[in-house]
C-alpha positions as CSV (number, residue, x, y, z in Angstrom):
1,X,-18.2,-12.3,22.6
2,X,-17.5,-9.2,24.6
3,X,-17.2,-5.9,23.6
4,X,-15.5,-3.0,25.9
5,X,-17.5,0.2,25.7
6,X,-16.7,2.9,27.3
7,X,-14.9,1.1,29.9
8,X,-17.0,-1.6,30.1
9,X,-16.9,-5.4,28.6
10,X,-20.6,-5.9,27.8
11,X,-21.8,-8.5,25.6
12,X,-21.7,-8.6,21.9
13,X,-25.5,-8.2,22.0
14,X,-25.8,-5.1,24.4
15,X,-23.5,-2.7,22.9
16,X,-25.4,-0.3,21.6
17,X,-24.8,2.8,20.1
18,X,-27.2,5.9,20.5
19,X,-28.7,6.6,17.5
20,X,-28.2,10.5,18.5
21,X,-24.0,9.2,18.3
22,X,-22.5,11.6,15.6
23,X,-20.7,9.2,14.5
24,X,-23.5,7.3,13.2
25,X,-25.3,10.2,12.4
26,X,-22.5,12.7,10.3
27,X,-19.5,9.5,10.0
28,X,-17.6,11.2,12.5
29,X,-15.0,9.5,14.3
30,X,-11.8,8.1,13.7
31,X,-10.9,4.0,13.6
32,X,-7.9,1.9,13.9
33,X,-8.0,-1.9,12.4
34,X,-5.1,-3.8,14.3
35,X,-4.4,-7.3,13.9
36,X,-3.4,-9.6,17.0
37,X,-0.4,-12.2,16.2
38,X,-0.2,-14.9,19.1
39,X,-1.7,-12.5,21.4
40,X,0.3,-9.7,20.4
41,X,-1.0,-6.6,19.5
42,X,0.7,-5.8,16.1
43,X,2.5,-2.7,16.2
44,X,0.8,-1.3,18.7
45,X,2.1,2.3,18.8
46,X,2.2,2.8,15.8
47,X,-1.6,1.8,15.4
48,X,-1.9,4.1,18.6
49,X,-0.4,7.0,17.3
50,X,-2.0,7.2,14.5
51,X,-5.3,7.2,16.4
52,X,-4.9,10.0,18.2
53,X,-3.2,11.9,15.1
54,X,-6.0,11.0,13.5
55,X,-8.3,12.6,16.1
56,X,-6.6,15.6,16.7
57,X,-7.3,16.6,13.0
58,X,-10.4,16.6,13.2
59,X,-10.7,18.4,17.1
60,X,-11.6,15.1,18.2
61,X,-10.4,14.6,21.7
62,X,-10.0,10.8,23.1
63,X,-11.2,10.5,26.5
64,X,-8.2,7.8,27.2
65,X,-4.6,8.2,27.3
66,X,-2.2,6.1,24.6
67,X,-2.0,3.8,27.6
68,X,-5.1,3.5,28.3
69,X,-6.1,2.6,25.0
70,X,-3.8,0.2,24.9
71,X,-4.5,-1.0,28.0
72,X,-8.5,-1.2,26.5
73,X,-7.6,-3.3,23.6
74,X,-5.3,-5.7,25.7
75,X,-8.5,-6.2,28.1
76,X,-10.5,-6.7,24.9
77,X,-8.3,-9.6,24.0
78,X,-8.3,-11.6,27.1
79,X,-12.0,-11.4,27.8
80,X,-12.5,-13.0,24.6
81,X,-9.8,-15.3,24.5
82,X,-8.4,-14.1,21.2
83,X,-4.7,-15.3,20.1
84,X,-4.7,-14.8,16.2
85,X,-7.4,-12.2,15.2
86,X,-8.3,-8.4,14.6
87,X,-9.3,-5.7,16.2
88,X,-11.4,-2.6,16.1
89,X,-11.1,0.4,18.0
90,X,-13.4,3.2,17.4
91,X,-14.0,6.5,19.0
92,X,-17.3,8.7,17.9
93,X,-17.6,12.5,18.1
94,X,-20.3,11.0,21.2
95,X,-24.0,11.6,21.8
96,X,-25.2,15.1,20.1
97,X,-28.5,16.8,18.8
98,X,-29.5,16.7,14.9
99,X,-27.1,19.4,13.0
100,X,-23.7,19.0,12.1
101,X,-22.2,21.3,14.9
102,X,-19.4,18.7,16.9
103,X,-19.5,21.3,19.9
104,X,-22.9,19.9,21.1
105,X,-21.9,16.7,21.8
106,X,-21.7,15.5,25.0
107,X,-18.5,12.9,25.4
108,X,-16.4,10.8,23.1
109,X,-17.3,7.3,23.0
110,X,-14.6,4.8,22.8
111,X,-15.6,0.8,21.8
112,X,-13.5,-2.3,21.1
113,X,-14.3,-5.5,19.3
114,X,-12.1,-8.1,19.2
115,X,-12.8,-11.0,16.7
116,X,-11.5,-12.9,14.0
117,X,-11.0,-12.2,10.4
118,X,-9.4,-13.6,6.9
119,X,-9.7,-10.6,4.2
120,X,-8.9,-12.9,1.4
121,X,-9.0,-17.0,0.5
122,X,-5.0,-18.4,0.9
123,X,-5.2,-19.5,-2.6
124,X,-5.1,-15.9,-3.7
125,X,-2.1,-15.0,-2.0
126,X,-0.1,-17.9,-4.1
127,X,-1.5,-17.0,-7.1
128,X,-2.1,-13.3,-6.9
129,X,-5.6,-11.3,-6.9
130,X,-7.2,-9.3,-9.7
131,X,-8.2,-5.7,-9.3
132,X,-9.7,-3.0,-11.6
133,X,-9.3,0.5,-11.9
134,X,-12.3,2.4,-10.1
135,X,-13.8,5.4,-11.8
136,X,-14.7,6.4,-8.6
137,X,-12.0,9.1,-7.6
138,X,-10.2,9.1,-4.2
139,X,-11.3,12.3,-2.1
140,X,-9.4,15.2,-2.5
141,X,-6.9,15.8,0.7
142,X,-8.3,19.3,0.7
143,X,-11.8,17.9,1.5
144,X,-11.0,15.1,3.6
145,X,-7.2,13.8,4.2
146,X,-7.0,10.0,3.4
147,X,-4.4,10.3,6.2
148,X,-7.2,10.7,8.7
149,X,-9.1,7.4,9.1
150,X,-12.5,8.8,9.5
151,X,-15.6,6.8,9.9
152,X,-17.1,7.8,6.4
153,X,-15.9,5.3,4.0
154,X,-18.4,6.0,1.5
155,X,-15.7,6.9,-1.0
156,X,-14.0,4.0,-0.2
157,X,-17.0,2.0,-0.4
158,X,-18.1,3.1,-3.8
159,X,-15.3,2.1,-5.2
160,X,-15.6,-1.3,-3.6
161,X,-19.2,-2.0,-5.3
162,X,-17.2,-1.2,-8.4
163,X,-15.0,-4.2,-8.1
164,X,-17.6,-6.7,-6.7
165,X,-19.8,-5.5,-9.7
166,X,-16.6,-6.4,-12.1
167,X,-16.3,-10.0,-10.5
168,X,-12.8,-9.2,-8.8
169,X,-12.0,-8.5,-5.8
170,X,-10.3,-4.7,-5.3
171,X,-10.0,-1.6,-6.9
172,X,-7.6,0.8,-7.1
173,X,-8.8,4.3,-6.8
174,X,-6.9,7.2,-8.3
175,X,-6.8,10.8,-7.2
176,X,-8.2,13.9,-8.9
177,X,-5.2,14.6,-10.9
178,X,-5.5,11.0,-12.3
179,X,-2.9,9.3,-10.7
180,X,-2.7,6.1,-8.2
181,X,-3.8,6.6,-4.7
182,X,-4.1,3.5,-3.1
183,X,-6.8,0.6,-3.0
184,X,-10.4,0.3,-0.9
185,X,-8.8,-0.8,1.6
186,X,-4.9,-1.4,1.0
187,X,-2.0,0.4,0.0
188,X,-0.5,-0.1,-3.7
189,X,3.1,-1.4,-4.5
190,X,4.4,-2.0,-8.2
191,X,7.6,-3.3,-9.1
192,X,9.0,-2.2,-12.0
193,X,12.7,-2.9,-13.9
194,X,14.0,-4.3,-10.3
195,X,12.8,-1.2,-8.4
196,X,10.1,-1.0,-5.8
197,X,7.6,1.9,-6.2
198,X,4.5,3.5,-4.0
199,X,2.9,6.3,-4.7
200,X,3.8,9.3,-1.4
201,X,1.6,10.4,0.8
202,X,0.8,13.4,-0.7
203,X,-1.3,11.0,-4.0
204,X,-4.0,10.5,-1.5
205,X,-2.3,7.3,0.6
206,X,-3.1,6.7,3.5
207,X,-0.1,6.0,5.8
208,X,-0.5,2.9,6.0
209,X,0.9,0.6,9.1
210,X,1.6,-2.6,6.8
211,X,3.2,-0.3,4.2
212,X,5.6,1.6,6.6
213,X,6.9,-2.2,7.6
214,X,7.0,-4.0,4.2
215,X,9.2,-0.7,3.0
216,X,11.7,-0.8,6.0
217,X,11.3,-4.0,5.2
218,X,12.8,-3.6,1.9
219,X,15.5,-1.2,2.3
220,X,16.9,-3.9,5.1
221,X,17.1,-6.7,2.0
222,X,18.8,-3.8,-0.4
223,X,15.8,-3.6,-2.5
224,X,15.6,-0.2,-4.4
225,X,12.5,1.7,-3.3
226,X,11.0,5.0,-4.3
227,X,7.9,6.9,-3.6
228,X,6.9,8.7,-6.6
229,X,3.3,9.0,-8.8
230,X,2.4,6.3,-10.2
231,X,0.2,6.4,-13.7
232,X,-2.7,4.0,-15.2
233,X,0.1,3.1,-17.4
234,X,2.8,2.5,-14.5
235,X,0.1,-0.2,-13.6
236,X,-0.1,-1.4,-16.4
237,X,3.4,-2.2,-17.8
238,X,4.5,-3.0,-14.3
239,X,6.7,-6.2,-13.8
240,X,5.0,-7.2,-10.4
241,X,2.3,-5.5,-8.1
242,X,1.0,-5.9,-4.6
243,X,-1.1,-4.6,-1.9
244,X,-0.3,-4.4,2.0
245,X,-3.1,-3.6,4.8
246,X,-3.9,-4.6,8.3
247,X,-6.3,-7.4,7.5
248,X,-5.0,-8.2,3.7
249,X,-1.0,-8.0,5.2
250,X,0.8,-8.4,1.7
251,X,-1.0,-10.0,-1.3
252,X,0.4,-10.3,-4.7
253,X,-1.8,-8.6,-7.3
254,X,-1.5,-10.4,-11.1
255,X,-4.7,-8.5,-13.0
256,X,-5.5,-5.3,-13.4
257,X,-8.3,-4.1,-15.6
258,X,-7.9,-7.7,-17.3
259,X,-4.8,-6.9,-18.0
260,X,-2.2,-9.7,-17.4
261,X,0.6,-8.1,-14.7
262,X,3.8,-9.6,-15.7
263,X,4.3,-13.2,-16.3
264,X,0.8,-13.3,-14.2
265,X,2.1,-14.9,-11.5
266,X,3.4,-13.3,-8.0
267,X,6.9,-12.1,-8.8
268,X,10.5,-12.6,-7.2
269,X,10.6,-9.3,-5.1
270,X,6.8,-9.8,-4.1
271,X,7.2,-13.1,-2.8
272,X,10.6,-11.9,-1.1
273,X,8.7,-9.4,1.1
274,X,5.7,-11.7,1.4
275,X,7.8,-14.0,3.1
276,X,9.9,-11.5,5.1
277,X,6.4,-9.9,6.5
278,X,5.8,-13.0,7.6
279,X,9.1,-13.6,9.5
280,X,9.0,-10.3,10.9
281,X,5.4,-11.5,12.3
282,X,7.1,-14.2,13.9
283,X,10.3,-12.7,15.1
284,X,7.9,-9.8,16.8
285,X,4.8,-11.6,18.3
């Protein structure tokens, strides 16, 4: 397998990251998970885009342009002969001294990794997942913007111990005013009296790739949607829930805290977008 480092396809085995790199030392950096469809980069822009957004917030300033980024990624594939898969592309604050200050750092490191990957077994996306409720709360956006996706996932990663610990596996994190945020890894989706519901951006959700389809996805097929707080209750009482995310794509959720999600089986407007996200796939890879 080959990975391209800083402009560079090395083998899996020799890239290496200096153990000076800021962004092992202090988590800083910014990622992008993409998935490749037929040798398609999946959305590409968009994944692009929010990259760099991602990097400008926190003064972070990619050595590459969009298009050579893209470009990096495409090179990535073909080396390693990928045609269904995932990729991750990574830039680090770079090589620095010991101390949190960003501005002694020399350069930006860039790296690729193209490989396979299958988030969750098929059977679970006919039959729905179960999640819990984690008590560990979402960051606040004041502290760090779940917008920005920042190599520290320690909050993220908490909350994921949480739900291996409770046998299932996800949990949904709530933010510091007690309402939904998103999941680990995934944004959240309820249905509820025919009408489609996320919580906005401003709960602590990360704007999501998979989400912004799956809802244009949804207004195209006439489905009612709304972004509005959603409560433990909301959860709860909902008719149908699902989650959406580069690597998960849209997976039915039919347990949450034990509790028994509708008929607990992966309802009608679910499996409707399910299957259009799907089609889309195919009509744009």
């Amino acid at each position: 397998m080959k990975v391209w480092l800083d402009g560079k396809l090395v083998d899996k085995a020799d890239a290496a990251i200096n153990v000076y790199d800021h962004g092992l030392l202090y988590g800083d950096g910014v990622f992008e998970g993409i998935r490749v469809y037929n040798g398609t980069i999946f959305e590409c822009d968009a994944h692009v885009d929010r990259l760099f957004d991602g990097a400008r917030a926190i003064r972070l300033e990619i050595p590459l342009t969009k298009a050579e980024t893209v470009q990096a990624m495409r090179d990535t594939i073909e080396a390693n002969k990928l045609v269904d898969g995932y990729i991750r592309l990574v830039v680090t604050r770079g090589v620095g001294m010991l101390g949190l200050s960003p501005f002694k750092c020399t350069c930006p490191q860039v790296f690729v990794i193209a490989d396979s990957i299958q988030l969750y077994p098929a059977e679970l996306y006919e039959n729905g997942l179960s999640v819990i409720v984690s008590s560990t709360v979402r960051n606040h956006p004041n502290a760090l913007n779940p917008r920005i996706k920042s190599l520290n996932y320690l909050n993220n990663i908490l909350a994921k111990i949480e739900a291996v610990d409770a046998g299932v596996q996800e949990a949904v994190m709530l933010n510091p005013q007690g309402l939904v945020a998103e999941a680990t890894g995934d944004n959240i989706f309820i249905v509820t009296g025919g009408e489609l519901i996320t919580p906005p951006l401003a709960a602590g959700t990360l704007a999501g790739i998979t989400r912004a389809v799956v809802m244009r996805l949804a207004r195209e097929a006439g489905i009612e949607l709304r972004q509005t707080n959603i409560s433990r209750y909301d959860l709860y009482t909902a008719d149908e829930c699902f989650l959406t995310g580069t690597a998960a794509e849209v997976i039915p959720v039919t347990t949450i805290d034990g509790r028994t999600i509708g008929t607990g089986k992966p309802g009608p407007i679910s499996r409707q977008l399910i299957q259009a996200f799907r089609d889309y796939i195919k009509r744009n890879t």
